[in-house]
VOPAGU-2260 file (C-alpha; in pm, 1 decimal, decimal comma):
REM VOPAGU-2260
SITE   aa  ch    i         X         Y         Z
SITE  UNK   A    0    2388,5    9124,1   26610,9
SITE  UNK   A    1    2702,8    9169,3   26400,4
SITE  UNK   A    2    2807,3    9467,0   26157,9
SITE  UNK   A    3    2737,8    9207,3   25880,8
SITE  UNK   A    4    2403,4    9109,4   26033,6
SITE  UNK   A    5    2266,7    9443,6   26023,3
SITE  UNK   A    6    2387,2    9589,4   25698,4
SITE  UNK   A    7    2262,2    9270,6   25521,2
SITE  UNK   A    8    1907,1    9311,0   25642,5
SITE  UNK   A    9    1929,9    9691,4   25643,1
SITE  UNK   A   10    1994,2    9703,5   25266,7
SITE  UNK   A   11    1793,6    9374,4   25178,7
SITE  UNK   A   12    1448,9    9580,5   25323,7
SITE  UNK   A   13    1547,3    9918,5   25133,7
SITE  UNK   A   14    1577,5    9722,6   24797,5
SITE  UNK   A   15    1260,1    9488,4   24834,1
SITE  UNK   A   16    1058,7    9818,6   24969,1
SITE  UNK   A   17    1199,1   10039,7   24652,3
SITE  UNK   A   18    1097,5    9797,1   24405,8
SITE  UNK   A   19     747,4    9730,1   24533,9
SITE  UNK   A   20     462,4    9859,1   24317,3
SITE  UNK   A   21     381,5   10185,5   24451,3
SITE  UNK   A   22      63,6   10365,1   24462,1
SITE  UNK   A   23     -37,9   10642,4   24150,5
SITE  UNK   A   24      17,8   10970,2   24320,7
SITE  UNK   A   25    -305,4   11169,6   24412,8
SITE  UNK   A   26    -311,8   11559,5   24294,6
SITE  UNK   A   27    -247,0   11822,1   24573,3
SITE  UNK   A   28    -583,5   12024,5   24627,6
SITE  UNK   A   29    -594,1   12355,3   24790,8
SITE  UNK   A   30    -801,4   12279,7   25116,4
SITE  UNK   A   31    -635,7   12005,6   25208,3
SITE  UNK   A   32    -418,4   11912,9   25514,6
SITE  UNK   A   33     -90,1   12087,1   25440,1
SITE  UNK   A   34      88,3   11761,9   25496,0
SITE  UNK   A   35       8,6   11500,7   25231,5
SITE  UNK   A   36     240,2   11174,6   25142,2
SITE  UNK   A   37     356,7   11330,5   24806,9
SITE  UNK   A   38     536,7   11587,7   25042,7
SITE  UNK   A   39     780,6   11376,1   25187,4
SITE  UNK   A   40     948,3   11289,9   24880,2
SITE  UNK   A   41    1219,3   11465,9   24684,4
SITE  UNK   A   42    1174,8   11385,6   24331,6
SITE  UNK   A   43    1212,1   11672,4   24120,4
SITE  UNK   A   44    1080,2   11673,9   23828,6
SITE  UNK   A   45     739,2   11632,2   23677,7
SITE  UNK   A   46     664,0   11382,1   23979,7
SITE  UNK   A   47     649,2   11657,9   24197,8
SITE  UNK   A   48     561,2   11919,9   23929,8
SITE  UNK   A   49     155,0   11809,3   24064,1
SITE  UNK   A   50     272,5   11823,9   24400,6
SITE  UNK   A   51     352,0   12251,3   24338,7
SITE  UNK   A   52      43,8   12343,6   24132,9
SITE  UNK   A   53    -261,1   12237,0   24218,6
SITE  UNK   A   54    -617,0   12325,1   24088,3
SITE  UNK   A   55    -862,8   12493,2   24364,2
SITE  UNK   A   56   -1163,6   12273,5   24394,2
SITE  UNK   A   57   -1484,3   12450,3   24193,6
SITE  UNK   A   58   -1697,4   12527,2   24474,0
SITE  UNK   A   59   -1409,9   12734,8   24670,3
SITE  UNK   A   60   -1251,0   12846,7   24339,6
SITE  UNK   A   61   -1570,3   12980,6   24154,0
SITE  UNK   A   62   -1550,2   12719,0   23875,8
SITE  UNK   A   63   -1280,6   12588,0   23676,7
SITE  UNK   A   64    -994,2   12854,1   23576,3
SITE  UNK   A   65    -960,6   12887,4   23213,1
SITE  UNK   A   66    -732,9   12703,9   23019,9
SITE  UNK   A   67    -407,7   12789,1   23004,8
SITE  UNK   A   68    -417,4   12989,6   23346,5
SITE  UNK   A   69    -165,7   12890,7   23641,7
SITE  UNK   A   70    -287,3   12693,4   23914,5
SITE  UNK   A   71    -234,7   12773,2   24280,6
SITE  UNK   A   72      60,4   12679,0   24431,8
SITE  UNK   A   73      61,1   12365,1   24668,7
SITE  UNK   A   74     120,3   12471,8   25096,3
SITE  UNK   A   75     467,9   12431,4   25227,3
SITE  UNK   A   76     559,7   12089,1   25315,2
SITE  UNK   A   77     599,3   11940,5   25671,0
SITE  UNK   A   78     908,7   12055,9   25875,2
SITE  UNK   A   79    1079,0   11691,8   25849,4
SITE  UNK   A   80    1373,7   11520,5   25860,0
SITE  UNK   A   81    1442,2   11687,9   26213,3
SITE  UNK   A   82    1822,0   11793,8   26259,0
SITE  UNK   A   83    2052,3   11547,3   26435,9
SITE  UNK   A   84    2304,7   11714,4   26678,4
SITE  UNK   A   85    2558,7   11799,6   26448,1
SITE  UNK   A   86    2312,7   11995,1   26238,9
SITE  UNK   A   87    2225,9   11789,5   25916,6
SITE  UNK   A   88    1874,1   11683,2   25837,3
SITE  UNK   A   89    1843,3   11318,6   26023,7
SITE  UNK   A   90    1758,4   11209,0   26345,2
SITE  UNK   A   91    1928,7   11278,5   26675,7
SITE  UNK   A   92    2243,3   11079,0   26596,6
SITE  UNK   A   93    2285,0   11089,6   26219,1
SITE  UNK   A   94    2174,1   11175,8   25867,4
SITE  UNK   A   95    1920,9   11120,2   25632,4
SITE  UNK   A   96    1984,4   11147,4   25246,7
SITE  UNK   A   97    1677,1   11410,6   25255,7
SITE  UNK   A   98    1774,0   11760,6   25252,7
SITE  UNK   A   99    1632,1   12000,0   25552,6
SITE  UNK   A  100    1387,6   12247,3   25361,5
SITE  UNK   A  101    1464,4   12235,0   24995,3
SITE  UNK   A  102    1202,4   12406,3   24933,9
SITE  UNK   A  103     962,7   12337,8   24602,3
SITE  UNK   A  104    1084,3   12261,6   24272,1
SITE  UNK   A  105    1266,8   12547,1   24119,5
SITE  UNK   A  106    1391,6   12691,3   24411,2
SITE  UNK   A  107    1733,4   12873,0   24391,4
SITE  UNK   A  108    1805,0   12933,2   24814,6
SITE  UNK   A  109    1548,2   12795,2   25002,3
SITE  UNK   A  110    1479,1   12926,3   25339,2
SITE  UNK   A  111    1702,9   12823,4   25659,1
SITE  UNK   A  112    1601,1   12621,6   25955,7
SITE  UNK   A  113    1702,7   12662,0   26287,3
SITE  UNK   A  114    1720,8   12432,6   26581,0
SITE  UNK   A  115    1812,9   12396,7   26913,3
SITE  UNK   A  116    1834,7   12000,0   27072,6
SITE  UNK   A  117    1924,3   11907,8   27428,4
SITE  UNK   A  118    1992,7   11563,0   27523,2
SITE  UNK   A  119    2048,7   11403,1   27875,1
SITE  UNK   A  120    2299,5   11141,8   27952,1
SITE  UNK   A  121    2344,8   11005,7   28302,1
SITE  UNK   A  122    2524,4   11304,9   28460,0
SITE  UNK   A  123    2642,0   11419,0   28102,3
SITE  UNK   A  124    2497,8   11697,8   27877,3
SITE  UNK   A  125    2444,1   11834,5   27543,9
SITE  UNK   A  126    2351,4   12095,4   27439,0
SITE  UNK   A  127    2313,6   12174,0   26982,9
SITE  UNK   A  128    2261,1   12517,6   26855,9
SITE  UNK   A  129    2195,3   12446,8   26458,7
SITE  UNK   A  130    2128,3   12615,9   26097,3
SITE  UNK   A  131    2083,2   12476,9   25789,6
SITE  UNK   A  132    2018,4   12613,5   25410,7
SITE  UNK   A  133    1971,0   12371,8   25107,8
SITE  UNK   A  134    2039,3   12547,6   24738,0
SITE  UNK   A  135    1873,3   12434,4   24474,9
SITE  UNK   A  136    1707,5   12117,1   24631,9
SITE  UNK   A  137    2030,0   11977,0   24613,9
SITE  UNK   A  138    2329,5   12087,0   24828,8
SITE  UNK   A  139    2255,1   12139,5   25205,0
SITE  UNK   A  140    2476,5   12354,0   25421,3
SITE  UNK   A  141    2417,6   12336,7   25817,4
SITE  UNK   A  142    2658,9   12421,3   26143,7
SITE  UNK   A  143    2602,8   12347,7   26500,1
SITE  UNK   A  144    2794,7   12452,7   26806,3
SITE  UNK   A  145    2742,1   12114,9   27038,7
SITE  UNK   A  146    2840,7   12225,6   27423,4
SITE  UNK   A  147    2935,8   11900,2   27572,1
SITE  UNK   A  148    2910,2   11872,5   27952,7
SITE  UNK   A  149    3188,2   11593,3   28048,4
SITE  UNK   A  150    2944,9   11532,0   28384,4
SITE  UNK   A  151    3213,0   11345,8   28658,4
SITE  UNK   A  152    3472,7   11268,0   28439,5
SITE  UNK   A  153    3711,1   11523,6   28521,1
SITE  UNK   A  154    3637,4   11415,3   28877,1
SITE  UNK   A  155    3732,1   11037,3   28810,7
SITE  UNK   A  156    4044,2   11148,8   28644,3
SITE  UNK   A  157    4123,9   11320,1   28963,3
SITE  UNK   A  158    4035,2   11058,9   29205,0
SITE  UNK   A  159    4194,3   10799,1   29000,1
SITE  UNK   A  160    4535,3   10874,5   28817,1
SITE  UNK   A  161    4560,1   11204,8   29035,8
SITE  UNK   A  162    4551,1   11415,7   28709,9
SITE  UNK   A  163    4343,5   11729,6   28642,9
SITE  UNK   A  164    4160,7   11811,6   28319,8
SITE  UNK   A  165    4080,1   12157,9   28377,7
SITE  UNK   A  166    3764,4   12157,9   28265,2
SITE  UNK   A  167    3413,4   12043,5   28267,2
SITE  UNK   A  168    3258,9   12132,6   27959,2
SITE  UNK   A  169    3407,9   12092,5   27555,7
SITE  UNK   A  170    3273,8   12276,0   27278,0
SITE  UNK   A  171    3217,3   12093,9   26909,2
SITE  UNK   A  172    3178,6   12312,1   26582,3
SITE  UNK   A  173    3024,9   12089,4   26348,9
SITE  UNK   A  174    3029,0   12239,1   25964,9
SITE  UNK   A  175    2848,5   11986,4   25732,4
SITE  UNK   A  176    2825,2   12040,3   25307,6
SITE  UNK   A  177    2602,3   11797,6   25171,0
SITE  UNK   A  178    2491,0   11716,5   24856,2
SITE  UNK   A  179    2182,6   11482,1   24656,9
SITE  UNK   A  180    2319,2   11323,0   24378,7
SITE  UNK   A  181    2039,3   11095,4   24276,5
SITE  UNK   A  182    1707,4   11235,0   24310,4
SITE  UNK   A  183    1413,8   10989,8   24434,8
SITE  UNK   A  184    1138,3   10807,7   24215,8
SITE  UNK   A  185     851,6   10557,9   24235,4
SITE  UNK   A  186    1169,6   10298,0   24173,8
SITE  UNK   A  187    1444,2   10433,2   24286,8
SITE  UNK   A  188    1570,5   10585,6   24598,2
SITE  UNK   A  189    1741,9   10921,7   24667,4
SITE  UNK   A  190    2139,6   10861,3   24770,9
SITE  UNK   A  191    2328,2   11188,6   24927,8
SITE  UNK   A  192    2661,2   11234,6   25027,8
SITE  UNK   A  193    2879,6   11469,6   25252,3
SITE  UNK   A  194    3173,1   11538,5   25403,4
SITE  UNK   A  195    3164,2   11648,2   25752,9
SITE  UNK   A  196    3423,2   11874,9   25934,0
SITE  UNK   A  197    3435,9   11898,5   26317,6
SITE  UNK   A  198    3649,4   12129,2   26543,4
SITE  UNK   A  199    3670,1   12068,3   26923,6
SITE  UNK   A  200    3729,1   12321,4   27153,1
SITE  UNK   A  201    3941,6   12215,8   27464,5
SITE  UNK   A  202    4034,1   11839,7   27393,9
SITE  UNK   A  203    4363,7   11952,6   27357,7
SITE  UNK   A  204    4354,3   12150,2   27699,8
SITE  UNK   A  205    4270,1   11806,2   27835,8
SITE  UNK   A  206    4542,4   11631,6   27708,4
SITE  UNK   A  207    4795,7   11919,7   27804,0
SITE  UNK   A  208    4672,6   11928,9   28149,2
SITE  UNK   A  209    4648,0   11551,7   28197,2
SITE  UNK   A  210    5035,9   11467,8   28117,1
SITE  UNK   A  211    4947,2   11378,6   27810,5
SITE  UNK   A  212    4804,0   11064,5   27926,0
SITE  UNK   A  213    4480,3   11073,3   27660,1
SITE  UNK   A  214    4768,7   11085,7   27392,4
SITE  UNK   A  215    4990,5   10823,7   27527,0
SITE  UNK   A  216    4734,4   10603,3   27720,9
SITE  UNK   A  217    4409,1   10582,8   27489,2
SITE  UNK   A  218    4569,9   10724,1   27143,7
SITE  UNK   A  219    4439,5   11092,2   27140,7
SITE  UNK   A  220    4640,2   11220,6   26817,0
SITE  UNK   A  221    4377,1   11554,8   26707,9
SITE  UNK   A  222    4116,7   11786,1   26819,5
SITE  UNK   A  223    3972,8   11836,1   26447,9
SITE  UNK   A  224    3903,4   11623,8   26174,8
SITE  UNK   A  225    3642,0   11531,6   25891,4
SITE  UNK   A  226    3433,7   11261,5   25852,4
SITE  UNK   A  227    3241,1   11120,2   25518,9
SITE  UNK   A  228    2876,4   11012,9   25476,3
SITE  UNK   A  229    2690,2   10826,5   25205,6
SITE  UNK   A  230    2296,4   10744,4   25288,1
SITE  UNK   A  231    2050,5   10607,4   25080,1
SITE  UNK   A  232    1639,0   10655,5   25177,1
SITE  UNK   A  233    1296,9   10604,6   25024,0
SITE  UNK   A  234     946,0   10679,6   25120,3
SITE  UNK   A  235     633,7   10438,6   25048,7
SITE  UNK   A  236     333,4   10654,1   25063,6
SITE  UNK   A  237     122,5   10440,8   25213,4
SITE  UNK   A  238     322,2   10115,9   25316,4
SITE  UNK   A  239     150,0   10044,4   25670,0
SITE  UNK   A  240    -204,5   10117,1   25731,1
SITE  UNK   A  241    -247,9   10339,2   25437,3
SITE  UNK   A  242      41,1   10613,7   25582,7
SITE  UNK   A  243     357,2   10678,9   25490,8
SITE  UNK   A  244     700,8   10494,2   25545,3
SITE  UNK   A  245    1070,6   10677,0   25521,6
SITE  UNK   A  246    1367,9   10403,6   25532,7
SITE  UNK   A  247    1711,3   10548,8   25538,8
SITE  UNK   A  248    2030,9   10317,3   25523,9
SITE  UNK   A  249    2373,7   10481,7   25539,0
SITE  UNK   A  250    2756,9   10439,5   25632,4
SITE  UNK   A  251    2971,8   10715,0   25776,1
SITE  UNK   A  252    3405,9   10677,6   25755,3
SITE  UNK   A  253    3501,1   10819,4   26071,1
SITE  UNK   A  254    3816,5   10852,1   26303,9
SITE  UNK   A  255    3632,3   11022,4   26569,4
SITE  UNK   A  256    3618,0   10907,1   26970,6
SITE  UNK   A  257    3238,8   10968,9   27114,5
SITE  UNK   A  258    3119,0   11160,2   26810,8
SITE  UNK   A  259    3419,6   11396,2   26793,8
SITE  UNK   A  260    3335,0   11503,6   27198,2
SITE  UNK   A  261    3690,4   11341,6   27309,0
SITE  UNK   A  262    3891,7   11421,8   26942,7
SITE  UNK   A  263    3990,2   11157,5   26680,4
SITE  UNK   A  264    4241,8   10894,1   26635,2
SITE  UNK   A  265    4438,9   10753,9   26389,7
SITE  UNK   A  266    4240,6   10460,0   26298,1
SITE  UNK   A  267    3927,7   10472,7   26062,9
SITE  UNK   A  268    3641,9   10330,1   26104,2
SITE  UNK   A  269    3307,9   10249,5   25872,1
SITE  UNK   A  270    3019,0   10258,9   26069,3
SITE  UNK   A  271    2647,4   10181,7   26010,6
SITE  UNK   A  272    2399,7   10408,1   26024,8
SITE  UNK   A  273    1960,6   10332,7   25975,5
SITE  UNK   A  274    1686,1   10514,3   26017,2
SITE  UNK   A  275    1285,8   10364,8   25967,0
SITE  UNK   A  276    1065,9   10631,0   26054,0
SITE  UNK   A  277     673,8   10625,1   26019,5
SITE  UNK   A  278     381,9   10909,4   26021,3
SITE  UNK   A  279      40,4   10774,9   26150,7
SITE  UNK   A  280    -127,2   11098,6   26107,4
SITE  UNK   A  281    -114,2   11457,1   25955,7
SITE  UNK   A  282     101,5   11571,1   26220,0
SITE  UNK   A  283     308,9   11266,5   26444,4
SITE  UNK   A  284     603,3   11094,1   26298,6
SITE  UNK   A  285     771,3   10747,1   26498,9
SITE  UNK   A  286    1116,9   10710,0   26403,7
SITE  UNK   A  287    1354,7   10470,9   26535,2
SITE  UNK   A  288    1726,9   10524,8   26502,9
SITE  UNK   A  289    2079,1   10269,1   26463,2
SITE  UNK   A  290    2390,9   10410,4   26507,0
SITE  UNK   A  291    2740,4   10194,6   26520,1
SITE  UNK   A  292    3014,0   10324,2   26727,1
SITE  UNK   A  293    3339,9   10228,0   26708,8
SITE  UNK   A  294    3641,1   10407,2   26898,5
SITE  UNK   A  295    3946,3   10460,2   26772,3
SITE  UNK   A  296    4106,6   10498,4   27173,6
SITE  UNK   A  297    4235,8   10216,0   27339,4
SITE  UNK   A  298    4062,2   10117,7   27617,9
SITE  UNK   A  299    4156,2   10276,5   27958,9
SITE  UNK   A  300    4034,5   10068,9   28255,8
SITE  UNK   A  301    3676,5   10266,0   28384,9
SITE  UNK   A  302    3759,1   10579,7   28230,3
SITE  UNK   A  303    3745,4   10548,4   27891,1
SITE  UNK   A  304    3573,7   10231,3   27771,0
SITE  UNK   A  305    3473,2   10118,8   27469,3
SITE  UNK   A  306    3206,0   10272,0   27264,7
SITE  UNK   A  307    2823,3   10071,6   27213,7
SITE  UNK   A  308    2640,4   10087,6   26911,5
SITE  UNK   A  309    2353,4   10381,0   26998,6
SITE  UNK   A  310    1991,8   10340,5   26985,1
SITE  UNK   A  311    1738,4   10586,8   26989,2
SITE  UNK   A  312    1357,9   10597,0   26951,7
SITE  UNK   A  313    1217,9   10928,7   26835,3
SITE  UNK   A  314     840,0   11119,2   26867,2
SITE  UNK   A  315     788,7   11415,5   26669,9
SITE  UNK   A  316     479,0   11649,1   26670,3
SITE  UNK   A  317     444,1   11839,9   26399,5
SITE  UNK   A  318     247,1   12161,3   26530,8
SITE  UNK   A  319     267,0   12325,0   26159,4
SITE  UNK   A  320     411,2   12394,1   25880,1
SITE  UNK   A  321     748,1   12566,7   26032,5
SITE  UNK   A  322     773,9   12396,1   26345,9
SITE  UNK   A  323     848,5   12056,0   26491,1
SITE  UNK   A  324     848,5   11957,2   26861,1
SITE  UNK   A  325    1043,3   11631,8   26926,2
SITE  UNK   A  326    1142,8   11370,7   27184,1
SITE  UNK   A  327    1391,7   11128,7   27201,9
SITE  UNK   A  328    1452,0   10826,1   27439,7
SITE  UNK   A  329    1790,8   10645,4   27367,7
SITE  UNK   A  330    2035,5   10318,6   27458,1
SITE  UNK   A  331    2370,3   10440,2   27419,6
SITE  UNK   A  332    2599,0   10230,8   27659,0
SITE  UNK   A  333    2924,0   10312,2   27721,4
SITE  UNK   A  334    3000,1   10717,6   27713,2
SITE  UNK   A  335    3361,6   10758,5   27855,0
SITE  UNK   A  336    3319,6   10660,7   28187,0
SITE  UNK   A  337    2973,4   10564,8   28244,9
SITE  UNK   A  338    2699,0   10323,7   28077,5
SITE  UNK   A  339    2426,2   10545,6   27965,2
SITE  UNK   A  340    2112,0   10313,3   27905,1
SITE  UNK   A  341    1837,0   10570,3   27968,8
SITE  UNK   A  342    1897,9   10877,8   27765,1
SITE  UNK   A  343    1677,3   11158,2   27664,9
SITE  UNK   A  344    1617,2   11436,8   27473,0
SITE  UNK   A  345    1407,5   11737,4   27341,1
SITE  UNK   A  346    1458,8   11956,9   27014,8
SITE  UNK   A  347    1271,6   12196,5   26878,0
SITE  UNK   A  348    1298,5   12257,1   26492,8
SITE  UNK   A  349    1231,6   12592,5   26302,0
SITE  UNK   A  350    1209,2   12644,1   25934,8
SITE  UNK   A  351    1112,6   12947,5   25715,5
């Protein structure tokens, strides 16, 4: 399926789903489950004014409160969008245009979420440490520290061109600033954008220690660089069997080899990114994941190939209100030196 393909029917199924009727929105009710459809959208004004103060039912409340008297606040909303491995609300792979924790409406700093996310690769590794914070429902700040296990690479090098890397491991620093600048409704969707600045730690050991090969060879040129993101999701409350669908379409400008694990390039790319996600019950969310790759290195025979688009099917359980236990099973083909058809992964998500 082309690049064409899929951002044709990608943004032909957000449209028709965003300007489907849509269901009236039910008043929160102390008593209920904590998570509730109206909680998985951002909108912040009086459509989610009902969704903060909610009246207590009569029996449990002692009657009616008297006119005029506050009502009692709404429970904390679920712990979702998870955070994808370089720390912003998303997937595994990439972002959503929801914010991680925004908290509810009026919020100034909301509280932070932490995760950590390990994901399995063939003989390769990595390992995310993340934070995030989201200010007034509106800008989210996150970091993660990726520790990227290089698996037999370094060995390959070595038993093929006779060169040494020096190392077996690379560090990322991923420092994300986000921001939602239009807010979700019944008709139209919430769009977010961000910029996206990554640091890597030892790529340019590797290229020292390897004759400069990954420079001259496959087109190495930095160890830092930023990339840019634009998404665009909406949630139907109860589009299949009477639960609630999140769609998230997005494209990401990018000079980055392998995610930023092995640098960036000169040449830019603009990538597709998609998320469809949907929550059977109070506390299980299905979520499958598209992310396009595209490598700015020339290829270099068996040891640095060219990148596949990844694919990744994720299973959260959502054991409360602050925490999220997730698995991921993923298609990402080609990773350096190796196809990697039969990834995995594990994250467990915080928030206060």
């Amino acid at each position: 399926m082309t690049r064409l393909t899929v951002a044709v029917i990608a943004v032909g199924v957000t449209l028709l789903l965003a300007w489907a009727p849509q269901p009236v929105r039910a008043e929160a009710r102390i008593g209920e489950p904590f998570f509730t459809e109206e909680d998985l959208s951002l909108t912040l004004d009086a459509l989610a004014a009902d969704a903060m103060t909610a009246e207590a039912p009569a029996e449990e409340a002692g009657g009616a409160p008297p006119e005029g008297e506050p009502k009692a606040p709404a429970g904390k909303p679920p712990p979702l969008p998870l955070h994808n491995l370089e720390g912003t609300a998303g997937g595994v792979s990439s972002p959503m245009a929801y914010l991680c924790n925004p908290g509810p409406p009026g919020t100034e700093i909301a509280g932070p979420a932490f995760s950590t996310t390990f994901l399995k690769a063939g003989d390769k590794e990595v390992q995310s440490y993340a934070m995030s914070m989201t200010f007034y429902r509106r800008i989210e700040f996150s970091y993660a520290a990726n520790r990227v296990h290089l698996g037999d690479w370094p060995k390959a090098i070595r038993n093929g061109p006779g060169l040494r890397v020096g190392r077996n491991h690379l560090w990322v620093h991923n420092l994300n600033l986000r921001g939602m600048i239009v807010e979700e409704t019944p008709q139209i969707p919430a769009v977010t954008a961000g910029v996206h600045f990554k640091i890597n730690e030892g790529v340019h050991s590797i290229n020292h220690r390897a004759a400069y090969v990954p420079r001259n060879a496959a087109g190495f040129e930095r160890a830092s660089g930023a990339e840019y993101t634009l998404s665009v999701a909406k949630t139907f409350p109860k589009l299949l069997f009477d639960r609630p669908v999140l769609a998230n379409f997005g494209l990401r400008w990018t000079q980055a080899a392998y995610a930023g694990w092995l640098g960036f390039g000169n040449e830019w790319n603009t990538n597709i990114e998609a998320h469809i996600a949907w929550v059977p019950t109070d506390w299980l969310a299905i979520a499958y994941e598209y992310k396009e790759m595209n490598s700015p290195y020339t290829r270099v025979g068996t040891l640095v190939r060219e990148e596949d688009d990844w694919h990744t099917i994720l299973v959260a359980w959502i054991i409360n209100e602050h925490c999220t236990l997730a698995g991921a099973w993923g298609h990402l083909g080609a990773v350096v030196n190796h196809h990697e058809d039969c990834a995995w992964g594990v994250q467990f998500k915080y928030e206060f």
